[in-house]
C-alpha positions in Angstrom: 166.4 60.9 108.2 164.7 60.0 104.9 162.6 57.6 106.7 161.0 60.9 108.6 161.0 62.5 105.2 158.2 60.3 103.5 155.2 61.4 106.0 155.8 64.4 104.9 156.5 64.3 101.3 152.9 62.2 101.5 151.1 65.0 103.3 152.6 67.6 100.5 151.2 65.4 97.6 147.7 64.6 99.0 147.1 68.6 99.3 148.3 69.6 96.1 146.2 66.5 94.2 143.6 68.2 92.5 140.0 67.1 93.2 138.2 64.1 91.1 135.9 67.0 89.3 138.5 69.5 88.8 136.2 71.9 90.6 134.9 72.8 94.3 131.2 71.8 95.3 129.8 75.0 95.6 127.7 76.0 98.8 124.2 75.6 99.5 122.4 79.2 98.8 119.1 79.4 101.2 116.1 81.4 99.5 113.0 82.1 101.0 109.4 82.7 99.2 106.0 83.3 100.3 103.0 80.8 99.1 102.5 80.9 95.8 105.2 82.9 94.7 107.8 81.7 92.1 111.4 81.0 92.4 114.7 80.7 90.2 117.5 79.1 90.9 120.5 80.4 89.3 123.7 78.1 87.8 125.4 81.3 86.8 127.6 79.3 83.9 127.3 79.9 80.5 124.4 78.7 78.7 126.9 77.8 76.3 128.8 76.0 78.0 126.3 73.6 79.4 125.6 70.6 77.9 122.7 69.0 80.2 121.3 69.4 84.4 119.8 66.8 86.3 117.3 68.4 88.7 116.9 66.9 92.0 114.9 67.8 95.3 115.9 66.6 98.9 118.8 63.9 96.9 115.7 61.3 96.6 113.6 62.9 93.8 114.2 63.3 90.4 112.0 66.1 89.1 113.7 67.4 85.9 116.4 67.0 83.3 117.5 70.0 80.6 119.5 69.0 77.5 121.0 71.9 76.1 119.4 73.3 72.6 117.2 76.4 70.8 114.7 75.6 72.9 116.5 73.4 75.2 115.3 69.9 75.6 113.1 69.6 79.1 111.5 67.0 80.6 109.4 66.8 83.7 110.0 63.4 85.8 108.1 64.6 88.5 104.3 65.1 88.0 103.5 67.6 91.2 105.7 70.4 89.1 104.2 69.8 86.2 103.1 73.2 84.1 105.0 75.1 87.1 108.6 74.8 85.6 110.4 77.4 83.4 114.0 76.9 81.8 115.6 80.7 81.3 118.2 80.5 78.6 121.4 80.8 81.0 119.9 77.1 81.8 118.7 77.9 85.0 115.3 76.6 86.7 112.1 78.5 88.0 109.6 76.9 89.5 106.2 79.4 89.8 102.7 78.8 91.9 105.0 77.8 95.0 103.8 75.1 97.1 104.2 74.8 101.5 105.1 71.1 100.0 107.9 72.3 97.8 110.3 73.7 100.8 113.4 70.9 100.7 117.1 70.9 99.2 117.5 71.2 95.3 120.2 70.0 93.5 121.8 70.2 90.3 124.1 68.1 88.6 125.8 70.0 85.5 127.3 68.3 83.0 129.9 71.0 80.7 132.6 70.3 78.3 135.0 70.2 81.0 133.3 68.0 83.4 130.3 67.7 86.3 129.5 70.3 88.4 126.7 70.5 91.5 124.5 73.4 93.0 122.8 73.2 96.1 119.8 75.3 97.5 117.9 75.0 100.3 114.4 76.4 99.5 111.9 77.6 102.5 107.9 78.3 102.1 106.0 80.5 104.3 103.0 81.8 104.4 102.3 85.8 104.2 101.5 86.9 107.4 97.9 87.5 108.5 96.9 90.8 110.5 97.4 89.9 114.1 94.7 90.7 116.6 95.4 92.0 120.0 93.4 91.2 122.9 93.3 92.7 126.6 94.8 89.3 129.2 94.5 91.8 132.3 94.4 94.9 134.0 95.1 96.3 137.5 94.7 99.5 138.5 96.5 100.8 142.2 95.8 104.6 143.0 96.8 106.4 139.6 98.8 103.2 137.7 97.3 100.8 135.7 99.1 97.5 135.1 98.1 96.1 131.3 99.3 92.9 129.5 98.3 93.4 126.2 98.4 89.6 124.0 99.4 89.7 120.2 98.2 86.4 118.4 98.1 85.6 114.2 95.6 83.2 112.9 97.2 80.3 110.7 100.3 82.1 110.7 102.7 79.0 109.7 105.6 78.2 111.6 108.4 81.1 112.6 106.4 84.0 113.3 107.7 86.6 116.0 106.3 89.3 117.0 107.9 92.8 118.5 105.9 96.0 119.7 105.6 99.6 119.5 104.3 102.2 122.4 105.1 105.9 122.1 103.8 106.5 126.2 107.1 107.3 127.8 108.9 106.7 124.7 108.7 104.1 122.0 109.4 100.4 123.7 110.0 97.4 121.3 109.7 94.1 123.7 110.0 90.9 121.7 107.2 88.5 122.4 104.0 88.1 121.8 102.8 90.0 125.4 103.2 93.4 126.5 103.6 94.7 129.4 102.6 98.5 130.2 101.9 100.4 133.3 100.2 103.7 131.9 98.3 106.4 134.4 94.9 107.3 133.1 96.3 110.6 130.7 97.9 107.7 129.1 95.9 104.9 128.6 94.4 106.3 125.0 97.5 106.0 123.5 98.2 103.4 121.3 100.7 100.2 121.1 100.9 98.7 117.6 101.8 94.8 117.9 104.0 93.5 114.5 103.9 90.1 113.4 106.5 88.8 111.6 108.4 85.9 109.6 111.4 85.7 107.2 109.4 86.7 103.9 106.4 89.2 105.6 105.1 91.1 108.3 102.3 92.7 109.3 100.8 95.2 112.2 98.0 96.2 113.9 97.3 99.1 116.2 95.1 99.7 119.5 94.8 101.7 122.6 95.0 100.0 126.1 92.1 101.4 127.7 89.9 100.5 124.2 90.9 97.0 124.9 91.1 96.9 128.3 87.8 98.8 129.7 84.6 97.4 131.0 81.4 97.2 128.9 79.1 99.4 129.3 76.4 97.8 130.4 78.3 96.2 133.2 77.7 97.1 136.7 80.1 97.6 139.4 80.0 96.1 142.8 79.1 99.7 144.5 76.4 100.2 141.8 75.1 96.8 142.8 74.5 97.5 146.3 73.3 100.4 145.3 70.4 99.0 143.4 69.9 96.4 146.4 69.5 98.7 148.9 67.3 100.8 146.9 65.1 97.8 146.4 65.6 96.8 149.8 64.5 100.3 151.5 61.4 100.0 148.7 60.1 96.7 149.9 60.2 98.1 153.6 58.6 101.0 152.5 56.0 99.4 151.2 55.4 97.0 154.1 55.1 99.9 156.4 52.5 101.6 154.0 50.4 98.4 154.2 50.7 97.4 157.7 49.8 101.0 159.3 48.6 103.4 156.9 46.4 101.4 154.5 44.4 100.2 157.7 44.1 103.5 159.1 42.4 104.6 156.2 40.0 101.8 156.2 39.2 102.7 159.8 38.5 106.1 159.4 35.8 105.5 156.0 33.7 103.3 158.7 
């Protein structure tokens, strides 16, 4: 019966040991900025309490250590943030003039009174997102329906952007992807669809009409205006031919 006892009693002390720290690594916190915007990542413990922070980025780098003090004591180990790093007085770090280059993990290793501590964030860079531009892909037009797929692209957008739509014919219709489909009858067709491009930090929108991107130029000519045009030259030659073989003689003729 004791024998049975000891897993236990084992299981029971491992669970109540306290960790080596004292403390529980806190999570990672995930923060998102736009190119060259700034950002701060916050230790919330007391400046007081803090004694120095070791500054990492992706576990590899070493880009920074504070030592507490009136100023406290930094020094930049990494060259690429040099002039870009501020130390607030809760100890914290901002880094301004963001960089695509500077997404990655940062981390911080606290050293207090009572012990070390970590922070983790996860930093993302993105680019603000340019004015999309909507072109016409195709158009089919049976009896009094037209069939449109509208395309919604962004130039040098970066990586993540979606897009999502806007039509008020027939009631406002938010498809996600960068194509829309619309079938619209011709009392329609001036109405507008606005196309929104998107990531996690900006958007932005444009707006058009289906039958402003969709219709012909207008110096094109259809096929029935074509053979229109033929025939009219066609009939012309003949005319002329017949002028030439029997009139234009006859006149000759008749001043002899």
């Amino acid at each position: 019966m004791q024998g049975a006892l000891w897993p236990s009693l084992l299981l029971l002390l491992l669970v109540l040991q306290p960790s080596g720290s004292g403390r529980a690594e806190a999570g990672t916190m995930e923060l998102s900025r736009i190119l060259g915007d700034s950002v701060t990542f916050l230790l919330e413990i007391p400046a007081e309490q803090v004694r120095t922070v070791a500054w990492t980025v992706n576990a590899t780098r070493s880009i920074v250590t504070v030592t507490a003090g009136t100023p406290p004591n930094v020094i930049v180990l990494d060259s690429s943030y040099e002039g870009r790093l501020r130390v607030p007085e809760n100890n914290s770090l901002q880094i301004t003039s963001l960089r695509m280059k500077d997404t990655g993990t940062y981390g911080a290793q606290i050293t207090t009174a009572s012990g070390i501590s970590n922070r983790h964030f996860l930093l993302r860079m993105y680019k603000q997102v340019p004015e999309p531009t909507i072109v016409c892909d195709s158009v089919t037009c049976v009896k009094e329906t037209c069939n449109y797929n509208l395309h919604c692209t962004v130039r040098d957008g970066g990586d993540n952007v979606t897009y999502s739509w806007t039509h008020t014919a027939g009631g406002a219709v938010v498809p996600n992807g960068s194509i829309l489909h619309i079938s619209l009858s011709p009392r329609d067709a001036h109405l507008n669809a606005t196309c929104t491009a998107q990531n996690p930090v900006s958007n932005s929108s444009t707006t058009a009409s289906a039958k402003g991107l969709c219709a012909a130029p207008a110096s094109s000519l259809s096929y029935c205006h074509l053979k229109g045009i033929v025939l009219l030259l066609v009939l012309g030659a003949l005319s002329a031919g017949i002028i030439a073989v029997h009139v234009l003689p006859g006149r000759e003729q008749r001043r002899d």
